[in-house]
N, C-alpha and C positions, 0 to 999 in steps of 0.2 A: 619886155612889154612895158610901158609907160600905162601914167594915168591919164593921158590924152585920148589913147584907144581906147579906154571904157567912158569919158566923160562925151567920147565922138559917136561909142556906141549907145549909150545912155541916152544921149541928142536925139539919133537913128528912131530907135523906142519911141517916144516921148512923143516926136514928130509921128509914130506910122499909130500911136495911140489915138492922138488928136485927131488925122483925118481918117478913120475908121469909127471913132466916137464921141468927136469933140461936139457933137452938136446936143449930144445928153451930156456932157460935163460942164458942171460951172466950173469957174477961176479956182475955187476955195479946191474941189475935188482936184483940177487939175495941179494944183501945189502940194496936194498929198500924192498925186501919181509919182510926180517929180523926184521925191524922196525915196518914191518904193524901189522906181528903175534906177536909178541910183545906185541903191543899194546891191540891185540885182545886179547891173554891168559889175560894181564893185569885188560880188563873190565871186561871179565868172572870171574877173580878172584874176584873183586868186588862185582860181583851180586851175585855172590855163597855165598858170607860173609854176605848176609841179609839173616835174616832168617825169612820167612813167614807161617803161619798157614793158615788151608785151609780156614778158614775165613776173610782171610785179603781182605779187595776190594781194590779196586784202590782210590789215594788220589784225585780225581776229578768227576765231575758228569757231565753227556754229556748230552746237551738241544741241541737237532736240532734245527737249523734253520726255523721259519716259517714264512714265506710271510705274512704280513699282508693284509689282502685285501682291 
């Protein structure tokens, strides 16, 4: 996966933000959205880059909590 694919899917974003609510956004807000999707293509691009089997479990094991009496 390249960084074209998130900066293409970032664009995607960016673009379906504006015509759903670009007419409440000014310029300023819309250059902090820019940043946030950004960011966001960015993580997804990451997780997409691990590659798991349907047998992978999670790296930790979860003990509730129990009251001792």
């Amino acid at each position: 996966m390249s960084d074209k694919r998130g900066d293409n899917e970032a664009a995607i974003l960016l673009e379906l933000i504006r015509n759903r609510h670009g007419h409440r956004i000014d310029p300023d807000q819309l250059d902090d959205l820019r940043e946030a999707v950004d960011g966001v293509a960015r993580a997804a691009e990451s997780m997409r880059s691990v590659r798991l089997e349907n047998s992978d479990e999670p790296r930790f094991i979860f003990v509730p909590y129990r009251e001792e009496e």
